[in-house]
N, C-alpha and C positions, 0 to 999 in steps of 0.2 A: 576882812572875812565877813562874808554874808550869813548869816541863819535863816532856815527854815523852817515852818512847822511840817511833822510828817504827815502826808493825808494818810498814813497806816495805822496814825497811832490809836483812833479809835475805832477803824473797821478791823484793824490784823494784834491781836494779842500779843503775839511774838514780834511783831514790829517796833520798831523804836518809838518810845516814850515821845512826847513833847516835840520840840524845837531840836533841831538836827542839823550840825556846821555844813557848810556848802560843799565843802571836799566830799563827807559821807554821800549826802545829796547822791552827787557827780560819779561816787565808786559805784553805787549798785548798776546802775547800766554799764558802766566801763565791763565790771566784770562777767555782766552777763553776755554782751556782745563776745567776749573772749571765749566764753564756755560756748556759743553760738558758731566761730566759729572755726573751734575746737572738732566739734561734730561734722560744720561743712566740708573742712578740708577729710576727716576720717572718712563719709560718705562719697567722694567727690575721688581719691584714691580706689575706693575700692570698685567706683565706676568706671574709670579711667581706660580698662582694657579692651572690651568687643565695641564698645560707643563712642567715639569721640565725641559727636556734636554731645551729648547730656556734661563729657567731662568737661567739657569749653563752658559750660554752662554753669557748673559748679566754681569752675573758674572766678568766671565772671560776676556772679553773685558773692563769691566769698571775697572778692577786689571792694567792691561797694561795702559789704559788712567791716572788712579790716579801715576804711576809708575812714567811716563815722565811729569806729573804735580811736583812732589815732585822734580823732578831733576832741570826744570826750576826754582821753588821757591828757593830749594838752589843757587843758582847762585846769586840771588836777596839778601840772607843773611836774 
């Protein structure tokens, strides 16, 4: 197990203190890409019916986000 220092913890007050375990590191993007896209697919749905090309679009962009979502979760184990 690796440590890191947080670059947040003297610009962000609410950010983690000090030295921060690799797993933490690794969750905050995992979780954010999921809440990302969370949104794509709800937007991408709700475009889906007079446009296709935009819903192919949505598509395909939320393929590439779920991609490098999966990659980070591995890391995580």
């Amino acid at each position: 197990m690796y440590v890191v220092k947080s670059p947040l913890s003297d610009a962000d007050p609410a950010g983690p203190e000090g030295w921060i375990k690799d797993a933490d590191a690794v969750r905050a993007p995992v979780e954010g890409r999921g809440a990302v896209i969370a949104r794509t697919r709800e937007r991408g749905a709700a475009g889906g019916g007079p446009d296709p090309v935009s819903h192919e679009i949505f598509i395909g962009i939320t393929a590439g986000l779920e991609e490098h979502h999966w990659t980070f979760q591995a890391e995580n184990g």
